[in-house]
C-alpha positions in Angstrom: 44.5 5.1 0.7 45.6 4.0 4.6 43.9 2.4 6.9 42.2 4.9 9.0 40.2 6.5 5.8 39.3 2.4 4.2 37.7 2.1 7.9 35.9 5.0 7.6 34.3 4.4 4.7 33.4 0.7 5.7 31.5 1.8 8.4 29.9 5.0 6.5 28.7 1.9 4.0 27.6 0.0 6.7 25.8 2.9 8.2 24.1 3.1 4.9 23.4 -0.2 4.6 21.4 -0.4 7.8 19.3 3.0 7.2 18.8 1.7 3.5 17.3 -1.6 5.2 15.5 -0.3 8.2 13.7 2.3 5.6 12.9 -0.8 3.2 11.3 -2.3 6.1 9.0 0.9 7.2 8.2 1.1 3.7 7.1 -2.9 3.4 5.5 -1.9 6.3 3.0 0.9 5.1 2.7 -1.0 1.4 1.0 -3.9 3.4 -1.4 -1.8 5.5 -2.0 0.0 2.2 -2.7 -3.7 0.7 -4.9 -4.5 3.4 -7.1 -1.2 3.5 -7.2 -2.2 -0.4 -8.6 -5.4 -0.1 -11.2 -4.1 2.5 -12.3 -1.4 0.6 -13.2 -4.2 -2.2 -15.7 -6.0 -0.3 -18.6 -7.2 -2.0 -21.0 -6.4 0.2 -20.2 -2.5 0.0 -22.5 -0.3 -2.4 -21.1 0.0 -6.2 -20.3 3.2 -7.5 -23.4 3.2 -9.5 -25.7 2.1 -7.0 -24.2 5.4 -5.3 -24.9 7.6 -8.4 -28.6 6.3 -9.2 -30.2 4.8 -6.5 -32.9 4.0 -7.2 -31.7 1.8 -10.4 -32.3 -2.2 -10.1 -35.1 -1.6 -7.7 -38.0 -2.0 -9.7 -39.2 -4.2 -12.6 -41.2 -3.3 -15.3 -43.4 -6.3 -16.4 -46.1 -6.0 -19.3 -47.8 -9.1 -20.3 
């Protein structure tokens, strides 16, 4: 190998490097939003799945004495 073609690929690596980082970064990026939107989604005030299907179930009580 010479010179000229070691400094190529040097820089071709670096060039990689810093595309390889930058998308690590964009991806950290849209993992936390995702996290977030997550967490949000889990609130406890928002309507279970259930309460979605039936209703009307946990509304009333039956009570015979």
């Amino acid at each position: 190998m010479d010179i000229a073609e070691i400094s190529m690929n040097l820089s071709q690596n670096q060039l990689l490097t810093a595309v390889g980082t930058a998308m690590l970064g964009k991806t950290l990026d849209v993992v936390e939003g995702q996290a977030d939107a997550l967490t949000k989604s889990m609130d406890m005030n928002s309507p279970s799945l259930e309460s979605l299907v039936y209703p009307t179930s946990g509304t009333m009580i039956d009570m015979r004495i």
